[in-house]
C-alpha positions as CSV (number, residue, x, y, z in Angstrom):
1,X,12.9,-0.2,7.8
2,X,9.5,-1.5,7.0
3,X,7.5,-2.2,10.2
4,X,5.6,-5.9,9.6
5,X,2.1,-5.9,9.9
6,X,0.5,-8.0,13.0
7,X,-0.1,-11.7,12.7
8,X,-3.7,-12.8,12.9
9,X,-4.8,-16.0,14.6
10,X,-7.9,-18.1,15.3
11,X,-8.1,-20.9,17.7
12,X,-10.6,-23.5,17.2
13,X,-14.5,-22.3,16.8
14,X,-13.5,-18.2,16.2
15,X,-11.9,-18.9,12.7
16,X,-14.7,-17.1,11.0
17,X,-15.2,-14.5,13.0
18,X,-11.5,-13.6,12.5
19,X,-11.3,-14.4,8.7
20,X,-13.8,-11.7,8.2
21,X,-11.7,-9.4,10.0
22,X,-8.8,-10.3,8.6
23,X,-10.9,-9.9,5.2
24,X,-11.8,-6.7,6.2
25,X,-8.1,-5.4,7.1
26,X,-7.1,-7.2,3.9
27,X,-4.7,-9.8,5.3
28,X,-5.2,-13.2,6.2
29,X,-4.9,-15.4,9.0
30,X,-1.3,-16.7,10.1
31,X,-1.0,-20.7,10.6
32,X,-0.8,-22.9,14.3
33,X,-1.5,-26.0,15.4
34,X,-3.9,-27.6,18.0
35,X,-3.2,-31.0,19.4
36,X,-5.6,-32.7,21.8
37,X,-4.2,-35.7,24.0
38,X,-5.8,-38.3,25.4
39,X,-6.3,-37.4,28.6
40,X,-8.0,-34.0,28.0
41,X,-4.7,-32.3,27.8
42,X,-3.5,-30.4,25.1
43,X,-1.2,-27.6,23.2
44,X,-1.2,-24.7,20.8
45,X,1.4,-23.5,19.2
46,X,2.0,-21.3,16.2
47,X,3.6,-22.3,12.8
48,X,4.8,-19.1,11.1
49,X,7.1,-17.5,12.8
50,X,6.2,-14.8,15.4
51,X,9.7,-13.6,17.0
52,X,9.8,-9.7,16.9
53,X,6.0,-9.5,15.4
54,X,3.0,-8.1,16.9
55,X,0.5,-10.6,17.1
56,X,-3.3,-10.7,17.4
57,X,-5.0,-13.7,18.8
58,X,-8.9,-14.1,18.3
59,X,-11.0,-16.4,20.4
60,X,-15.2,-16.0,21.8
61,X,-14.9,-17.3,25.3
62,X,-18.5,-18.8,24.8
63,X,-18.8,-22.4,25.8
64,X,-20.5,-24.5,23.0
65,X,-20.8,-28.3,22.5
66,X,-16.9,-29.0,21.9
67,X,-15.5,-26.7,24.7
68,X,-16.4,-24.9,27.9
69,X,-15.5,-21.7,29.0
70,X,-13.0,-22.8,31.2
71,X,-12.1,-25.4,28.2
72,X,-11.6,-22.5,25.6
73,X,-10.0,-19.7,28.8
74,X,-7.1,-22.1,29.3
75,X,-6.0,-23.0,25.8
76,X,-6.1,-19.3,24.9
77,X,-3.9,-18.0,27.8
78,X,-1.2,-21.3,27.0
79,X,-1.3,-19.9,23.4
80,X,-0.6,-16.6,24.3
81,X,2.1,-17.8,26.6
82,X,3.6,-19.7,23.6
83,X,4.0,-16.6,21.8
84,X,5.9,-14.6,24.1
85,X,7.9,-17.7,25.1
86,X,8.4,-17.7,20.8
87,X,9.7,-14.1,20.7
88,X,6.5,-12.5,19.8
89,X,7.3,-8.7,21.0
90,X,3.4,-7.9,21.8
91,X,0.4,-9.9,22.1
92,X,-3.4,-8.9,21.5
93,X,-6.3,-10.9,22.2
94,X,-9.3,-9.8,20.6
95,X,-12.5,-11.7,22.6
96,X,-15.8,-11.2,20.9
97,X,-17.4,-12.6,24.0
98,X,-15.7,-12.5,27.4
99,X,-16.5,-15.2,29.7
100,X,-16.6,-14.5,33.5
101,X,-18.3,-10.7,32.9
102,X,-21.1,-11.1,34.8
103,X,-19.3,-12.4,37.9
104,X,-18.1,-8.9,38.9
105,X,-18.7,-7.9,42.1
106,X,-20.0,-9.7,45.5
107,X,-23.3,-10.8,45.9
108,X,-22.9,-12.9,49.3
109,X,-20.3,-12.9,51.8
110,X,-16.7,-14.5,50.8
111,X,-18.0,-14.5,46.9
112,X,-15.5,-13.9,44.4
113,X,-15.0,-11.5,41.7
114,X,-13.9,-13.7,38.7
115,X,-13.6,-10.3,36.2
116,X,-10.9,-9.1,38.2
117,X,-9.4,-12.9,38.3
118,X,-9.9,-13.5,35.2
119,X,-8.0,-10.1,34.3
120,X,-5.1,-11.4,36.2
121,X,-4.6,-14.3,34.3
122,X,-4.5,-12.4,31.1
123,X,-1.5,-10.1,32.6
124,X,0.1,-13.0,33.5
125,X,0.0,-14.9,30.8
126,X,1.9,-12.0,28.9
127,X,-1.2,-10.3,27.0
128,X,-0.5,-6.5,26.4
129,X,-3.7,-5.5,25.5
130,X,-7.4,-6.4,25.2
131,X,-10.4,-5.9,22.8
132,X,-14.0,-7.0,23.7
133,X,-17.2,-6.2,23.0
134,X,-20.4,-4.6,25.3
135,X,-19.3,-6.1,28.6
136,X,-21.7,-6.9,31.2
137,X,-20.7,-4.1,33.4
138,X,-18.0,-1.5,32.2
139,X,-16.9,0.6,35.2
140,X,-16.2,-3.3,36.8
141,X,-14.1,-3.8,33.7
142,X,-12.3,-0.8,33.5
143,X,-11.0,-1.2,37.1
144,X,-10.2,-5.3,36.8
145,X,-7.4,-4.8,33.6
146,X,-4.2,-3.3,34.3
147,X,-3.3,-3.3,30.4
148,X,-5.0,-1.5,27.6
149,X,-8.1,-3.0,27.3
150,X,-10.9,-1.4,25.0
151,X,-14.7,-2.4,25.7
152,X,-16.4,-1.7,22.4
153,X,-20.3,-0.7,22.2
154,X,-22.3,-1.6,19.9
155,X,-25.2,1.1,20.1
156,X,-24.6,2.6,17.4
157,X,-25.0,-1.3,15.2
158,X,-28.2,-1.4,16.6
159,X,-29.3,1.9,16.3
160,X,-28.4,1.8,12.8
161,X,-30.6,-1.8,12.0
162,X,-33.9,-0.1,13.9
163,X,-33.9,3.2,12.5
164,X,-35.0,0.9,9.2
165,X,-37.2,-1.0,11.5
166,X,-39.1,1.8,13.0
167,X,-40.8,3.4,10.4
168,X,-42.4,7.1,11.4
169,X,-43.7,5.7,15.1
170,X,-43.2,7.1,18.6
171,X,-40.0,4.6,19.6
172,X,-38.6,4.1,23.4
173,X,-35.8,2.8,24.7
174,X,-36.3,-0.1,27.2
175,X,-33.7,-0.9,29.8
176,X,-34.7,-4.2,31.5
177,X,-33.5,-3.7,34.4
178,X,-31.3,-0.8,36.7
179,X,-28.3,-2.3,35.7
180,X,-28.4,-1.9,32.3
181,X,-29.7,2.1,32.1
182,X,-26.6,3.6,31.2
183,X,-26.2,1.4,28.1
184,X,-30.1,1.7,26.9
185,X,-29.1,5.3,27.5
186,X,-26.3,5.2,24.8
187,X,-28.4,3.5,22.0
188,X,-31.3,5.7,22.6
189,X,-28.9,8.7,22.1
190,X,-27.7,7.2,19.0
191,X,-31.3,5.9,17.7
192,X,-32.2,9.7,18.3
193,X,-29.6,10.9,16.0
194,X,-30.4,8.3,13.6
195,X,-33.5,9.1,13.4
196,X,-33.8,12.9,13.6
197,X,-36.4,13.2,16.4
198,X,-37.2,12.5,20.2
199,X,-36.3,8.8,21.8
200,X,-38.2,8.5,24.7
201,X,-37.0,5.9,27.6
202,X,-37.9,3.4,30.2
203,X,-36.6,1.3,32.7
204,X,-37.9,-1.9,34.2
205,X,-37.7,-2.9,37.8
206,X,-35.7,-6.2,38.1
207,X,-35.3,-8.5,41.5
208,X,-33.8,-11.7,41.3
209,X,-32.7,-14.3,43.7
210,X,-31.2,-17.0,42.3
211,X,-33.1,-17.9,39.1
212,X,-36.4,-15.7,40.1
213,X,-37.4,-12.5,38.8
214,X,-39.3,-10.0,40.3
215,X,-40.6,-6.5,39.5
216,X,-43.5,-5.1,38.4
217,X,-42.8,-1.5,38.0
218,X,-42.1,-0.1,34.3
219,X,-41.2,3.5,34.5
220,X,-41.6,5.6,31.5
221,X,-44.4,5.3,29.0
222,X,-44.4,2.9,26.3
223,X,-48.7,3.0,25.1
224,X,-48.8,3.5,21.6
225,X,-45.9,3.2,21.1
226,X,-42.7,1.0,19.4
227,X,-40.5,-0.2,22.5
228,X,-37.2,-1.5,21.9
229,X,-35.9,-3.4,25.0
230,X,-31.9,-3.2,24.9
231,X,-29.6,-5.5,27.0
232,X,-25.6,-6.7,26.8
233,X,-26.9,-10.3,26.8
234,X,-29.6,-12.8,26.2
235,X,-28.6,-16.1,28.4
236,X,-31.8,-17.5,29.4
237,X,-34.3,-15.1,28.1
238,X,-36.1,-14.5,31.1
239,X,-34.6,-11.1,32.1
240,X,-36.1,-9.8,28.5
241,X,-39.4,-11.9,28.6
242,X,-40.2,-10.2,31.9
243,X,-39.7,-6.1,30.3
244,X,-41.0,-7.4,27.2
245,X,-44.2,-8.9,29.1
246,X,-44.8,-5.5,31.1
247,X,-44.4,-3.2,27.6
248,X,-47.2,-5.5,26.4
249,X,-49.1,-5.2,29.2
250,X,-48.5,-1.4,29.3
251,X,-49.7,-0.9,25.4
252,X,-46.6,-1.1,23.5
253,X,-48.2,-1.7,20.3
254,X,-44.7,-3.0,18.9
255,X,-42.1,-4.2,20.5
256,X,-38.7,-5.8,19.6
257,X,-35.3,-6.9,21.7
258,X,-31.8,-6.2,21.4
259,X,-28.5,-7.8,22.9
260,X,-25.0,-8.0,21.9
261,X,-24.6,-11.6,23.0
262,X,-27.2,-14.1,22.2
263,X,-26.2,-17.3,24.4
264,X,-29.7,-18.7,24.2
265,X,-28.6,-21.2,27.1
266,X,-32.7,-22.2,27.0
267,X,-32.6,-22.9,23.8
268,X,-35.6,-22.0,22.3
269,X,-37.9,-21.1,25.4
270,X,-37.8,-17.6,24.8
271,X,-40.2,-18.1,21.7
272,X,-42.2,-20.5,22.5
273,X,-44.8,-17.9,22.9
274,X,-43.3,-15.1,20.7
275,X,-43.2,-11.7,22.6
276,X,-41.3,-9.6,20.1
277,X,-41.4,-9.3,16.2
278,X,-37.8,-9.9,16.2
279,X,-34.6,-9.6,18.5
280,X,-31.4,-8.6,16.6
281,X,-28.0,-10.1,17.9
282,X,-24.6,-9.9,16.8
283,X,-22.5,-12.3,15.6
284,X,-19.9,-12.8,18.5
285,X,-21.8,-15.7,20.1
286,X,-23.4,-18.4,16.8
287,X,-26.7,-18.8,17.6
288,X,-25.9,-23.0,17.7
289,X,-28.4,-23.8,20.7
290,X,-31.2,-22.5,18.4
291,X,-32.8,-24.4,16.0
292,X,-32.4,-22.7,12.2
293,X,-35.8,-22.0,11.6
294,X,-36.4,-20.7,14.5
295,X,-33.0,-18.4,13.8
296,X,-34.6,-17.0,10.8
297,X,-38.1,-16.4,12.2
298,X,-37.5,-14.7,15.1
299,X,-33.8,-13.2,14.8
300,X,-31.7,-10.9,13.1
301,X,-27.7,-10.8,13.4
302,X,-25.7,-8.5,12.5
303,X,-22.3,-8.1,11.6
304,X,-20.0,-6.7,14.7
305,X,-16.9,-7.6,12.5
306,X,-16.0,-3.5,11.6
307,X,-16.4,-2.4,15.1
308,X,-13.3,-4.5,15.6
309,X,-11.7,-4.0,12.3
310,X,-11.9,-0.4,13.1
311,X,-9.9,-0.8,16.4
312,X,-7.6,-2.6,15.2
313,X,-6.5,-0.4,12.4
314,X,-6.5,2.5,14.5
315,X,-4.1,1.0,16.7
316,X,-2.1,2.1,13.9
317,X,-0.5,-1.8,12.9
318,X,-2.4,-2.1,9.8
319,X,-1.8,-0.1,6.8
320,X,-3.7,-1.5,3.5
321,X,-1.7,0.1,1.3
322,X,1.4,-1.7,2.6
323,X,2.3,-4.4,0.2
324,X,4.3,-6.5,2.5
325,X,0.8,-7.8,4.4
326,X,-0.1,-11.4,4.4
């Protein structure tokens, strides 16, 4: 007996991220409904018929204008819910971006750790299993899911945009803060294949209390040389304006940026006085609290669609060969 392929859905704001995963898998995306009340409450459900069927269920938990976090959290664990209450015999949520990441550990005294909540809700709501991409802090991650949950990089997507970028220059790897060396760590590594020759790196000392940064210390050497400062996410811009401002001040005689996420909660502050030639993204958050000329002067995004494609059909579910996919 033939097994069916998964079912693909999209709730509201992640339907072209998924298409072009589903595109790439060569199926398309299965049919639900969204109803909004009048009170703020609403319900999902889905259309074609999910009893006995792996399903996958894409949504960026990004708030934008429509819907918060919280807003876009809660309608995708009731969906989920639906779909085991409707038979579904597994459930995968595939979260470009996943809120709550950076709330991971406490800070102060009686502080919660929302990953680890936020983990429980998905095991409660039924979810077997998980994919995100470059979360805040991985070892956090790893210990908050109980069910499979895969925590894709995306080093090597970068590495393979700068190694066009960087010409035959000395390049280093910039880690803006402590935090984040392991993962600068990974895309110099991969750069440094790329490219055929020595990577150096450099880290950047980071303080902050509440919204102020501190630090002055850059270790490694960046004069002369092409620094690429690598982070997981761009929210306000200040964490990369403050490494980007010391390679300046150091004699970085290029420098560009890199994150996964590019939430750009500032808007547009980050280049009002332009520090880098460009800062590449990827596509799981839309760049909506930027204006559009100021998207295609000062960034590039790039397509994180395969990395999930890829995890997906390794799963095993998909076969493209099978005739019987939607």
């Amino acid at each position: 007996m033939r097994t069916l392929p998964p079912l693909l859905f999209a709730l509201q704001g992640s339907e072209l991220y998924a298409a072009r995963v589903a595109h790439r898998l060569g199926c398309t995306l299965a049919q639900h409904e969204e109803r909004d009340y009048e009170d703020g409450e609403h319900k999902c459900r889905p259309l074609d018929l999910v009893h006995g069927r792996e399903v996958v269920v894409f949504h960026g938990l990004h708030g934008d204008g429509p819907q918060s976090a919280n807003d876009k959290l809660c309608r995708l664990l009731f969906f989920c819910s639906a779909l085991k209450d409707a038979g579904a015999r597994q459930v995968q949520v595939v979260a470009p971006y996943l809120c709550y990441g950076r709330k991971d550990r406490r800070s102060q005294p009686q502080d919660p750790t929302i990953t680890r909540y936020v983990a429980a809700f998905f095991e409660a709501s039924g979810v077997d299993r998980l994919i995100t991409l470059e979360v805040h802090n991985p070892a956090a991650f790893d210990n908050a899911f109980r069910i499979p949950a895969w925590n894709l990089q995306c080093a090597e997507l970068f590495a393979g945009h700068f190694a066009a970028q960087v010409g035959d220059a000395e390049v280093v790897a910039v880690s803006p803060d402590s935090g984040g060396s392991k993962r600068a760590e990974q895309f110099r590594q991969a750069l440094q294949r790329l490219l055929g020759r020595s990577v150096g790196s450099a880290l950047m000392e980071k303080h902050r209390a509440h919204t102020t940064l501190t630090g002055t210390l850059l270790m490694g050497d960046v004069s002369g040389k092409t620094a690429i400062v690598f982070d997981d996410l761009i929210s306000t811009g200040a964490t990369l304006k403050h490494a980007g401002l010391a390679c300046q001040e150091a004699g970085a005689t290029r420098l560009f940026a890199a994150a996964t996420h590019g939430l750009f909660t500032a808007g547009s502050q980050l280049f009002d006085l332009p520090i880098f030639e460009h800062i590449a993204i990827t596509d799981t958050v839309p760049p909506f609290r930027l204006p559009p000329d100021c998207v295609s002067r000062h960034l590039q995004v790039l397509d994180s669609t395969a990395l999930i494609a890829t995890c997906l059909a390794e799963n095993g579910a998909f076969d493209r060969s099978d005739p019987g996919h939607r």
